[in-house]
N, C-alpha and C positions, 0 to 999 in steps of 0.2 A: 504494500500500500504506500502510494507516495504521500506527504506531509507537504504543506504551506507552510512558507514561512513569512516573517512579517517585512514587510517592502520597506524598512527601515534599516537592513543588516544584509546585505545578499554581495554576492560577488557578479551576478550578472554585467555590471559596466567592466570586472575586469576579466571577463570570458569575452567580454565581443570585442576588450582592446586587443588583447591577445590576439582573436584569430581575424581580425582588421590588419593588427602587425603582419602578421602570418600571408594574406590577401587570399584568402580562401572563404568559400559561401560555408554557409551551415549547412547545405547539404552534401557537399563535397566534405567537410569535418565530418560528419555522423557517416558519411561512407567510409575515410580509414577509422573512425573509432570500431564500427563493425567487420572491419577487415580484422583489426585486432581483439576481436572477441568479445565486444561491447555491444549488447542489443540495445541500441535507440535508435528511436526516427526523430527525425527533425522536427517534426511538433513540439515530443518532448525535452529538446534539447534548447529550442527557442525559447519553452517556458523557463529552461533554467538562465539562457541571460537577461529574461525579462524579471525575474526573482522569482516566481512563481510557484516555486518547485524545488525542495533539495534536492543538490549535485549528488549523486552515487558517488560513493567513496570508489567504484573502479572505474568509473569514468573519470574520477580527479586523476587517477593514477596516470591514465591513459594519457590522458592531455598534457602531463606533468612529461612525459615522455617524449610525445608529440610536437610540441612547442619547444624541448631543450630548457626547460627554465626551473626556479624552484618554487615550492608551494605557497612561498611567498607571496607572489607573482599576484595568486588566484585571493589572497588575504587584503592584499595594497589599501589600506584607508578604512579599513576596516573596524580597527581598534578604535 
């Protein structure tokens, strides 16, 4: 079951800086996420930069990989 979370805490602005840096669409991301063994569609992965939605801790992994950066990254402004 996925969980909401409140639109006051979310990493969303920094998953879309990320793969804005990167220049790649969300659907080309949710394609090598699932190349690398991560089931999501692009629905649910849109609601994760919009906040909508907790990140799957193997999909942070995934991206942590993906992107070369550290988990920092997906944290930035957060505190």
């Amino acid at each position: 079951m996925e969980q909401k979370i409140r639109r006051d805490r979310n990493m969303g602005d920094n998953l879309r800086r990320l793969r804005d840096d990167k220049g790649i669409s969300q659907e080309k991301l949710c394609v090598e996420l699932q190349r690398r063994g991560c089931d999501i569609a692009r629905s649910c992965y849109a609601k994760y930069e919009a906040g909508e939605l907790n990140i799957r801790a193997s999909v942070l992994i995934e991206l942590r990989k993906f992107y070369d950066c550290s988990y920092d990254e997906f944290f930035k402004g957060l505190d």
